[in-house]
C-alpha positions in Angstrom: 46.9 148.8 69.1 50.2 147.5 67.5 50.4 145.3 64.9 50.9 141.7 66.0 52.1 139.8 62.5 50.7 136.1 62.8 53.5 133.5 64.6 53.0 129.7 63.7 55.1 127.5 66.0 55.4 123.8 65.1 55.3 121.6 67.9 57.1 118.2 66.6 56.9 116.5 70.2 58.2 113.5 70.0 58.8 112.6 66.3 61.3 112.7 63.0 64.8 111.3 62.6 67.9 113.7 62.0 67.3 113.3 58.4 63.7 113.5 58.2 63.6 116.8 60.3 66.5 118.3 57.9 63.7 117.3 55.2 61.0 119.2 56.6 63.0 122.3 58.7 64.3 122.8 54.6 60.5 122.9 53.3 59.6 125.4 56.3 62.4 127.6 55.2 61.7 127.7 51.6 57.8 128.9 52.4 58.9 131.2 54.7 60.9 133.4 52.1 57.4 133.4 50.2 55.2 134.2 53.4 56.8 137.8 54.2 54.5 138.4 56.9 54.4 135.2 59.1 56.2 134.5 61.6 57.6 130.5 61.8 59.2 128.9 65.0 60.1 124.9 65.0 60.1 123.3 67.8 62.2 119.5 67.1 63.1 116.7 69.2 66.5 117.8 71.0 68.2 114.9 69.2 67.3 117.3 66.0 67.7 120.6 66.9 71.9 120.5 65.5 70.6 119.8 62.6 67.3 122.0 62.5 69.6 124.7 63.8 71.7 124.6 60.6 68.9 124.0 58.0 67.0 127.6 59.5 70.6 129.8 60.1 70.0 133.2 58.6 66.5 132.6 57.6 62.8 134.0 59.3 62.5 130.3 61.0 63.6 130.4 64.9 64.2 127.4 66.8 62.7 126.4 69.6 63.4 123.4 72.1 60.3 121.6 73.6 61.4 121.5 77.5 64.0 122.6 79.6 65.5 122.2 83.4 65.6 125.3 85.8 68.7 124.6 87.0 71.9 125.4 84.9 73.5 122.5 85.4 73.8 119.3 88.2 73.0 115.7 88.5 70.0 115.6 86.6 70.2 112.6 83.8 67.6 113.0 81.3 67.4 116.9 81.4 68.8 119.6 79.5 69.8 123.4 80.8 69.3 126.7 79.2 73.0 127.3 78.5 72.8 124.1 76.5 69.7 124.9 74.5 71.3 128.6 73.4 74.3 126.8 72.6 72.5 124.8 70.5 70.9 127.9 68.4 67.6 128.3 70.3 65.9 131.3 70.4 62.8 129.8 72.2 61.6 127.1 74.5 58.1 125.3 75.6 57.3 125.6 78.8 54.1 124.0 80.4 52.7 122.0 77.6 49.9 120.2 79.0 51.7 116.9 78.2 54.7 117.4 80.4 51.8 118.4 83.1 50.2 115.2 82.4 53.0 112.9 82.0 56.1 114.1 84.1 54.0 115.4 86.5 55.0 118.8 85.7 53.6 121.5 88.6 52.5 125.3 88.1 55.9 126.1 90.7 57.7 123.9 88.2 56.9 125.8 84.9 57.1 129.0 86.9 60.9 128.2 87.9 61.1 127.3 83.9 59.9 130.7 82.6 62.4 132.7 85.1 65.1 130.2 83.9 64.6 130.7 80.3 64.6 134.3 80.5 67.2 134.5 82.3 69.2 133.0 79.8 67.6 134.7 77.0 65.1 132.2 75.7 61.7 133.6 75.1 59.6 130.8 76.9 56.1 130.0 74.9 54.3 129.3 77.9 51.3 126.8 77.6 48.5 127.0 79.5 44.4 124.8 79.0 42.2 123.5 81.0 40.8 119.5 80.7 37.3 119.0 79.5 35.8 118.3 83.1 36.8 121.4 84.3 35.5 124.1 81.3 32.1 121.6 82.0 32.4 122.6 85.5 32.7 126.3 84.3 36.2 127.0 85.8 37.8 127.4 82.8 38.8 131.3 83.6 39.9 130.4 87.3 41.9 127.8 86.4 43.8 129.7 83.9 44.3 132.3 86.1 46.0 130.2 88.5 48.3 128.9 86.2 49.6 132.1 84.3 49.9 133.6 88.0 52.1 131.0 89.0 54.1 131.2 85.8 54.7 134.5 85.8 55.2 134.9 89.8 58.8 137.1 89.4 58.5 138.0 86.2 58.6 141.8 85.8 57.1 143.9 82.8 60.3 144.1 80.9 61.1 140.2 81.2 57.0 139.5 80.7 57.7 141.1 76.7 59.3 138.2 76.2 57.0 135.6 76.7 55.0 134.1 74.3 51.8 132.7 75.6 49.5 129.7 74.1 46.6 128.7 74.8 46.2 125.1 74.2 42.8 123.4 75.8 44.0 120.0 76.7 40.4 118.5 75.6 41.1 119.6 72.1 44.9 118.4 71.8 45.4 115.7 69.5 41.3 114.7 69.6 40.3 116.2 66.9 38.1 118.6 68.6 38.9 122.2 68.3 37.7 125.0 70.3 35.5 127.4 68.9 36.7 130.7 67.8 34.2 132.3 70.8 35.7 129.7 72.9 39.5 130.6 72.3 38.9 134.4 72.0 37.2 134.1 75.6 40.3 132.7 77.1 42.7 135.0 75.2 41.0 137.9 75.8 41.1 137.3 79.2 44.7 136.3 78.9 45.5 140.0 77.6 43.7 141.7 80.1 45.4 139.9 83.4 48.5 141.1 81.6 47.4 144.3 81.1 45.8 144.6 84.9 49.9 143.0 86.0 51.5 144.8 83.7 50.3 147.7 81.7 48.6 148.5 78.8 51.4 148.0 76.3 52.8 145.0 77.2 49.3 143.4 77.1 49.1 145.0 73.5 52.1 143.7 72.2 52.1 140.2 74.1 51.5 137.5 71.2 49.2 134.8 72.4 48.9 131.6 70.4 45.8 129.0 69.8 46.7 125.0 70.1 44.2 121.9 69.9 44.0 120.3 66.6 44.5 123.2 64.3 44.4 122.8 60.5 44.3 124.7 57.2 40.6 124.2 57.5 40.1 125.9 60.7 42.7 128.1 61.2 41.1 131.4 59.0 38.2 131.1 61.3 40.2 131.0 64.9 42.7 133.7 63.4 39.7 136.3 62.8 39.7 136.4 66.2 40.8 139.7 68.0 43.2 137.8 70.1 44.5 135.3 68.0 47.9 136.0 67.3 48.7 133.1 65.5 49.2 129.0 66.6 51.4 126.2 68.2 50.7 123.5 66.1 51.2 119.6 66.7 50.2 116.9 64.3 49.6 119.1 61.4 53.2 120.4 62.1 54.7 117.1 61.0 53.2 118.1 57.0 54.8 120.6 54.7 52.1 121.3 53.4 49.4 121.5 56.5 52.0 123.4 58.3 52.3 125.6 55.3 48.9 125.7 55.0 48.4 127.2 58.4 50.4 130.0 57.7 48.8 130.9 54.1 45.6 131.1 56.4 47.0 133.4 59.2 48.3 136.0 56.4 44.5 136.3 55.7 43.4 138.4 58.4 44.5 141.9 58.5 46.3 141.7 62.2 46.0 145.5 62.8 43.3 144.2 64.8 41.3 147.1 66.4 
């Protein structure tokens, strides 16, 4: 199996001012000269990402933007397109977070039409998928999943599916302080990388990174990244701390990821 080094994406939803973001996209970029081995993305508020964009130029960091419309561009206020987004210096957008589901009503055709949008202009999407607590206690956790990556990924061929990053993020566990257990994520990653690999192939499923989200820290994150799976993290709250964020990291580079 390839080597998949650790990614650790930081997921700043819906905080930091210009300024403060500069602040902490500068700490992020400083660490990551030292952690030659890990893999950093930032995800800012769009009103940030100028700014973020210049801070990480010609350093490991990539830049992400934390939704986008399908369309190109039209009459739709509020929204941004992928044409916008490259211009703006992303590399990668979220697509499917659990709170755009839950919020803005945000449908598995709707993140589908995302993914093929991104990719078609380039973007790697990090596609988010989880299941609420009432339905893992119902035991359709697997089911449920399945649904959603199919719809995702409806289109997609092999070559495009290389560039999707997929995460796992169990909406029971985001921003509650409850984490699933590293036999918990590893069931629904593992079975993440084998429907890729039953769609399409052996080595894209090998290669595919697949993140853990839902209140990950420094504290937990050795133990979840131990994990065959485990590629690394989309982080939220701890995101918004140099040194948590940092933290993170330090703990993925623990784990040899020429995982067998």
């Amino acid at each position: 199996m390839p080597a998949r080094p650790p990614l650790v994406a930081g997921n700043w939803k819906m905080h930091l001012t210009v300024p403060e973001a500069r602040v902490l996209a500068g700490q992020v970029v400083e660490a990551a000269g030292r952690l030659a081995g890990v893999k950093f993305i930032l995800a800012p508020p769009f009103t940030a990402l100028a700014a973020v964009a210049e801070v990480v130029e010609g350093s490991p960091v990539g830049l992400a933007a934390q939704n986008m419309h399908w369309e190109d561009k039209g009459a739709f206020t509020g929204e941004v397109s992928g044409p916008m987004l490259t211009d703006a210096g992303c590399l990668y957008v979220l697509v499917g977070h659990s709170e755009r589901r839950q919020f803005f009503g945000e449908m598995d055709e709707t993140v589908g039409r995302k993914v093929r949008a991104a990719l078609r202009h380039g973007l790697s999407p990090i596609l988010c998928v989880g299941e609420s607590l009432s339905i893992r206690e119902d035991g359709r956790t697997l089911p449920f999943i399945e649904r959603q990556i199919e719809a995702a990924l409806d289109g997609v061929d092999a070559r495009a599916a290389g560039s999707v990053i997929l995460a796992y993020e169990p909406v029971w566990a985001i921003g509650t302080g409850l984490t699933a257990s590293p036999a918990q994520a590893e069931e629904v990653q593992a079975f993440l990388r084998g429907w890729l690999g039953q769609k399409y192939g052996n080595a894209v499923a090998a290669c595919a990174i697949i993140l853990y989200g839902g209140s990950v820290k420094p504290a937990n994150a050795f133990s979840l990244i131990k994990e065959k799976d485990i590629d690394g993290f989309l982080v939220g709250g701890a995101s918004l701390e140099a040194d948590s964020f940092i933290g993170i990291a330090r703990e993925s580079l623990r784990v040899d990821k020429e995982k067998q």
